[in-house]
C-alpha positions, 0 to 999 in steps of 0.5 A: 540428487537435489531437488531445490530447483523443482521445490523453489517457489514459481511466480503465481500465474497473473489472475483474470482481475488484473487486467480490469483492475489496472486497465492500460496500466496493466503492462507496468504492473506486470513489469513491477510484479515481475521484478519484485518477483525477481529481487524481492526476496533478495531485497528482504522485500518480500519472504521466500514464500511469497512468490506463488500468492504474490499477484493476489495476496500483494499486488491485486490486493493494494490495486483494490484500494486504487478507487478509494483516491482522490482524482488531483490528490497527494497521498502518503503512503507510510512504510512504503517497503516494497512498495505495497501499496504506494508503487501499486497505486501509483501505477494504478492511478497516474492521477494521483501524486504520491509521496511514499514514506520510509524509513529504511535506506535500502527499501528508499533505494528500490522504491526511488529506482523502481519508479524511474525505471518504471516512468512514475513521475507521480512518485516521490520517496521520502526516507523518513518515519511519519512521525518526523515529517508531519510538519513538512507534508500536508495530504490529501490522503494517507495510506498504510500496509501492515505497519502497525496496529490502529491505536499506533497507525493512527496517532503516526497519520493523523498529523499528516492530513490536511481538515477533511482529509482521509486515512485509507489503511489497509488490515486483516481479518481482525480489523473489526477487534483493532476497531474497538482497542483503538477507540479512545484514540479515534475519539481523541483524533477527532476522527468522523465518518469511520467505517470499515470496507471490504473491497474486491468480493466476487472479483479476487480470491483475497479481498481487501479490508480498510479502515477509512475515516475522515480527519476533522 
């Protein structure tokens, strides 16, 4: 007797947060979550794990970094993949215009159906590396989600950001460590007002680290 459908990971229950976080937008992230949930691992979006952390670890997770942006900004998000945080925060803040950057066919192909289908008319998908496009997109913002360590993010980013722009890029607990290996590289970018937040204490289970800083 097989026992895989009583072992197979279930969607973890949409958390309190949610709602206060997205507001009336909460309906669209349901409606991406859910789908994500249900292709996502299909798609090579998400791992097979993801399903019962995928609320908290993923989509509250970029959600948090909705108020950091600029009301009437473009931001960039590069390596869009499943769309964490681009799409997140594209349905968090239709305010914003986002232009999410990536380079693999079959990740553009979900991300550009996934804001039709959702009615995001603040997203375009560009399938391109950051590294390709830095003459083609002038930003206000750029953001970024487990692509890289600091001392190779930022270099990719820099050029995509207008005089006074920002980099908002999300890590992990070892930020502070990628902090201190990419200093050299953040002195040669010029870059000011550097600091690092945690966003979400006392209101998600799994906060959110980012590395925020001005481009001279």
């Amino acid at each position: 007797m097989t026992t895989d459908a009583v072992d197979a990971p279930v969607l973890q229950a949409e958390p309190a947060a949610a709602s206060a976080l997205f507001g009336d937008r909460i309906d669209v992230a349901r409606s991406f979550t859910n789908e994500l949930a249900r292709r996502g691992e299909e798609l090579g979006l998400i791992g097979p794990l993801e399903l019962p952390r995928l609320w908290t670890r993923h989509i509250l997770n970029s959600a948090l970094v909705a108020p950091l942006l600029t009301a009437g900004g473009h931001v960039g998000d590069v390596g869009s993949g499943a769309g964490l945080p681009g799409l997140v925060l594209a349905i968090a803040r239709p305010d914003v215009t986002f232009t999410l950057i990536e380079p693999m066919e079959r990740r553009v192909e979900w991300l550009t159906a996934e804001a039709a289908r959702l009615g995001l008319e603040n997203v375009s998908v560009l399938r391109a590396r950051a590294e390709d496009v830095s003459d083609d997109l002038v930003l206000d913002q750029v953001t970024a989600r487990a692509v890289s360590a600091l001392s190779k993010l930022i270099p990719m980013t820099v050029p995509l950001v207008r005089s006074g722009g920002e980099l908002i890029l999300m890590k992990g607990a070892r930020v502070d460590d990628e902090v201190a290996a990419a200093r050299k590289v953040i002195l040669r970018k010029r870059l000011e007002n550097v600091e690092v937040l945690e966003l979400g204490v006392g209101v998600v289970e799994e906060t959110t680290r980012v590395f925020r800083a001005t481009v001279d």
